[in-house]
TORTOR-546353 format. One record per residue (C-alpha): z, x, y; residue number from 1; residue in one letter. Coordinates in steps of 0.5 Angstrom, whole numbers, plus 2048, in hexadecimal, padded with zeros to 3 digits. Example, Ala and Ser with C-alpha at 12.3 -4.5 7.8 and 13.67 -1.06 7.14 Angstrom:
2
  c3  c1  c2 seq type
 810 819 7F7   1    A
 80E 81B 7FE   2    S
//
This chain:
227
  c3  c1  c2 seq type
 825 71B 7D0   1    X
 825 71D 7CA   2    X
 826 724 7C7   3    X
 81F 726 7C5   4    X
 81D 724 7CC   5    X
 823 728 7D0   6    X
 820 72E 7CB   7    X
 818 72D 7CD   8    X
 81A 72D 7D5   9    X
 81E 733 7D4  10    X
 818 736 7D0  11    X
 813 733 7D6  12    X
 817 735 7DC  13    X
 818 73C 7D8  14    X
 811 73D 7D6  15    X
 80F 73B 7DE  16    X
 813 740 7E1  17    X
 810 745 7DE  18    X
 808 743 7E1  19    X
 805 73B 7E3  20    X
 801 739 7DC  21    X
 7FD 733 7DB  22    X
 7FF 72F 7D5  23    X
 7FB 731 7CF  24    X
 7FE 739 7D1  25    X
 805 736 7D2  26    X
 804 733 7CC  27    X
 802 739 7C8  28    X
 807 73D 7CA  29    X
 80D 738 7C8  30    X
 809 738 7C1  31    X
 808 73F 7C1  32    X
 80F 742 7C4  33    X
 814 73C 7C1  34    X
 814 73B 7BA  35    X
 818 733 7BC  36    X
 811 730 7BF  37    X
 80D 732 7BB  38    X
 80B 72C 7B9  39    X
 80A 728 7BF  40    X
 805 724 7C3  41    X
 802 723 7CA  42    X
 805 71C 7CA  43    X
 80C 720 7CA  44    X
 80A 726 7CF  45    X
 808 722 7D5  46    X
 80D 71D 7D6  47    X
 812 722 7D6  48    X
 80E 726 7DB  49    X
 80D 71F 7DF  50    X
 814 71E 7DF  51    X
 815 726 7E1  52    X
 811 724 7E7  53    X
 814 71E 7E9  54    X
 81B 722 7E9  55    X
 817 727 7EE  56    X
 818 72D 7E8  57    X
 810 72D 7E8  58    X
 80A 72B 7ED  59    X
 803 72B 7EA  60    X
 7FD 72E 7ED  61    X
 7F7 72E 7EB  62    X
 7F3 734 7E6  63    X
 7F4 73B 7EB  64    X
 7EE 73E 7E8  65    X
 7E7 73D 7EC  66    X
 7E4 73B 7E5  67    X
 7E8 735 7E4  68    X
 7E7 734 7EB  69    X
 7DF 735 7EB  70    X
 7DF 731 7E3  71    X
 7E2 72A 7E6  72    X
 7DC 728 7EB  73    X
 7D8 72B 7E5  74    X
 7DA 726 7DF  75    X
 7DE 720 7E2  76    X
 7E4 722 7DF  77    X
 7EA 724 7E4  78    X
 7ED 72B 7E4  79    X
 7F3 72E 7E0  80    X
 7F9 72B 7E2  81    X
 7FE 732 7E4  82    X
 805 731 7E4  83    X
 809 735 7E8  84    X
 811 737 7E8  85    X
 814 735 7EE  86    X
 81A 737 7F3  87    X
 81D 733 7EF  88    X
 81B 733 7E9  89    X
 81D 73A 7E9  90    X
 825 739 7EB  91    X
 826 734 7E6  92    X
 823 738 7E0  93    X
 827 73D 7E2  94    X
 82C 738 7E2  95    X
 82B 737 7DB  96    X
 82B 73D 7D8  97    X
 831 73F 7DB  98    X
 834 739 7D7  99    X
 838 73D 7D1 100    X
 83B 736 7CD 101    X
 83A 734 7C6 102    X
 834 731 7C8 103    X
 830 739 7C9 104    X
 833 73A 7C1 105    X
 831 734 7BE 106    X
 82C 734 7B9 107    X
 826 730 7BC 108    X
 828 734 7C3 109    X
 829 73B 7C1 110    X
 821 73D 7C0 111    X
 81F 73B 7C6 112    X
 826 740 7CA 113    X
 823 745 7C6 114    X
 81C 745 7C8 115    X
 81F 745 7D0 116    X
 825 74B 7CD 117    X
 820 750 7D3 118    X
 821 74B 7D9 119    X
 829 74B 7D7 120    X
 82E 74E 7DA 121    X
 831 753 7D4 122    X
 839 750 7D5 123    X
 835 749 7D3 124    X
 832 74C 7CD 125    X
 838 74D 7CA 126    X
 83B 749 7CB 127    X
 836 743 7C8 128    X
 835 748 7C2 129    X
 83D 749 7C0 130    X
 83C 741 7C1 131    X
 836 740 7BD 132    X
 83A 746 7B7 133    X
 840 741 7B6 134    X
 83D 73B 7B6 135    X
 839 73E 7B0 136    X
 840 742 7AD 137    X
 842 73B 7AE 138    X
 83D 738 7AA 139    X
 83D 73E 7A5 140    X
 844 73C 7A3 141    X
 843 735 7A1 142    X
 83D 737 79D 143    X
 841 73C 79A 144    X
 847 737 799 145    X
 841 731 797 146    X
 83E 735 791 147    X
 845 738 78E 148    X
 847 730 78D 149    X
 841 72E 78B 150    X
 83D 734 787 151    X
 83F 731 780 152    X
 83B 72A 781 153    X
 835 72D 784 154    X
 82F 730 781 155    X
 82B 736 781 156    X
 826 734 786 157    X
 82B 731 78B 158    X
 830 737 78A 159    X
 82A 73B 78C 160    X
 828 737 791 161    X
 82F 737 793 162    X
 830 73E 793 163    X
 82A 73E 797 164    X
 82C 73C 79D 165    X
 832 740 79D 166    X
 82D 746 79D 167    X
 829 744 7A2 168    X
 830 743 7A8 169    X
 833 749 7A5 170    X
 82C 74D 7A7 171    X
 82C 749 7AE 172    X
 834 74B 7AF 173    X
 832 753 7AD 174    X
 82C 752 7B1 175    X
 832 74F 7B8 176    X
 836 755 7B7 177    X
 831 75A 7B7 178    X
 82F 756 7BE 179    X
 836 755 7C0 180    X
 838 75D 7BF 181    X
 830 75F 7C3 182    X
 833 75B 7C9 183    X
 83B 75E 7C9 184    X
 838 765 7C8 185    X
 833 763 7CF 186    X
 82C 764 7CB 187    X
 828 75F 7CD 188    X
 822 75D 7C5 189    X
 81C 761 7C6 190    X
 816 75D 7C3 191    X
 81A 756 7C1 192    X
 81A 753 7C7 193    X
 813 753 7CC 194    X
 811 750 7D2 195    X
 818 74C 7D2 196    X
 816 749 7CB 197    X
 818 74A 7C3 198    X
 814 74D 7BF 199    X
 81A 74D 7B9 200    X
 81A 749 7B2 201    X
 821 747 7B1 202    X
 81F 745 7AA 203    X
 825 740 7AA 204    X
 823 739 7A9 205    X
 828 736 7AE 206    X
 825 739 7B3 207    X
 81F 738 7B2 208    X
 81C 740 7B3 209    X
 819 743 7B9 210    X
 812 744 7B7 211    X
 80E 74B 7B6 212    X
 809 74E 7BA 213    X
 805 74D 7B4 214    X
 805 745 7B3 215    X
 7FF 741 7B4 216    X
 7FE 73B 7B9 217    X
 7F9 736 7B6 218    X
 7F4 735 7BB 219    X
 7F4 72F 7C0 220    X
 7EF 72C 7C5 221    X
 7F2 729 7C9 222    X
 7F0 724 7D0 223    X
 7F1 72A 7D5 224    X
 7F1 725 7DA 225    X
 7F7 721 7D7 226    X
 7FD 721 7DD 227    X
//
């Protein structure tokens, strides 16, 4: 299984164990709420929710509203497929949100912690947020070590460009410590965090950001029927 891949069942079984969904809400949601997978497909949604049943994480059901159920004999189309988190499911979520390796902190994996920091456990927390400040005081450091040695053969466009990204992992590393001093002082955020998913922009392009409320979602019309 590949990282992308890991991360989207997380996200699935995150999304999940807070209410069923069919497939155009879960997709929605995981535009919506994480900023890394913003951009892509049913045809990347639906074999991992196939795998994810296969694995006994989910079941599906057929759509749980009498609407859906009255349209199917109506239009000839099969009602929405809803995907329920199992007993299951639920054990091996849990499972890996306990999980505190360098996996939690890299950069393709951290935004999606993040958007489920609510359903974490604060000891947790810490410590993939103290993981996730020294990887970025790590790379904070070489870059600074990078630009000394080669500040005098770049341009004016490549050293801002340069001085740019240090910027932006100097604001995440600020933004870490202002976490980090929240969870040790016991206070949980207020208005960061909703629902168990992330409402806060990085603004670092390693980590991708975490999208704001306000984003926009291109409009879909998808096949509700797809399974």
């Amino acid at each position: 299984m590949s990282r992308r891949s890991g991360i989207l069942e997380f996200a699935v079984l995150g999304l999940l164990r807070e209410s069923p969904m069919h497939g155009y809400e879960l997709r929605k949601r995981l535009n919506t709420s994480l900023g890394v997978f913003r951009a892509f497909s049913y045809g990347t949604l639906y074999p991992c929710l196939k795998t994810l049943v296969a694995n006994g994480w989910l079941i599906e059901e057929p759509g749980h509203t009498t609407e859906d159920a009255l349209a199917a004999p109506l239009t000839g189309r099969r009602a929405k497929i809803v995907y329920r988190l199992t007993a299951e499911g639920k054990e091996h979520f849990e499972q890996l949100l306990s999980q505190t390796g360098p996996d939690a902190y890299e950069d393709e994996t951290f935004a999606a912690r993040f958007a489920f920091f609510g359903q974490t456990s604060r000891d947790v927390r810490m410590r993939v947020l103290e993981g996730r400040r020294s990887r970025l005081e790590e790379r904070l450091e070489k870059m600074r070590a990078s630009l000394a040695r080669t500040r005098e053969r770049l341009d004016d466009y490549t050293l801002e460009l340069q001085r740019h990204g240090m910027e932006s992992v100097e604001r995440e590393v600020r933004w870490l410590n202002e976490l980090i001093e929240s969870e040790r002082a016991g206070r949980d955020l207020k208005g960061s965090v909703s629902g168990g998913t992330a409402q806060h922009d990085t603004t670092s392009g390693a980590t991708g950001g975490l999208p704001r409320p306000e984003d926009d979602l291109r409009p879909d019309t998808p096949d509700d029927t797809a399974t």
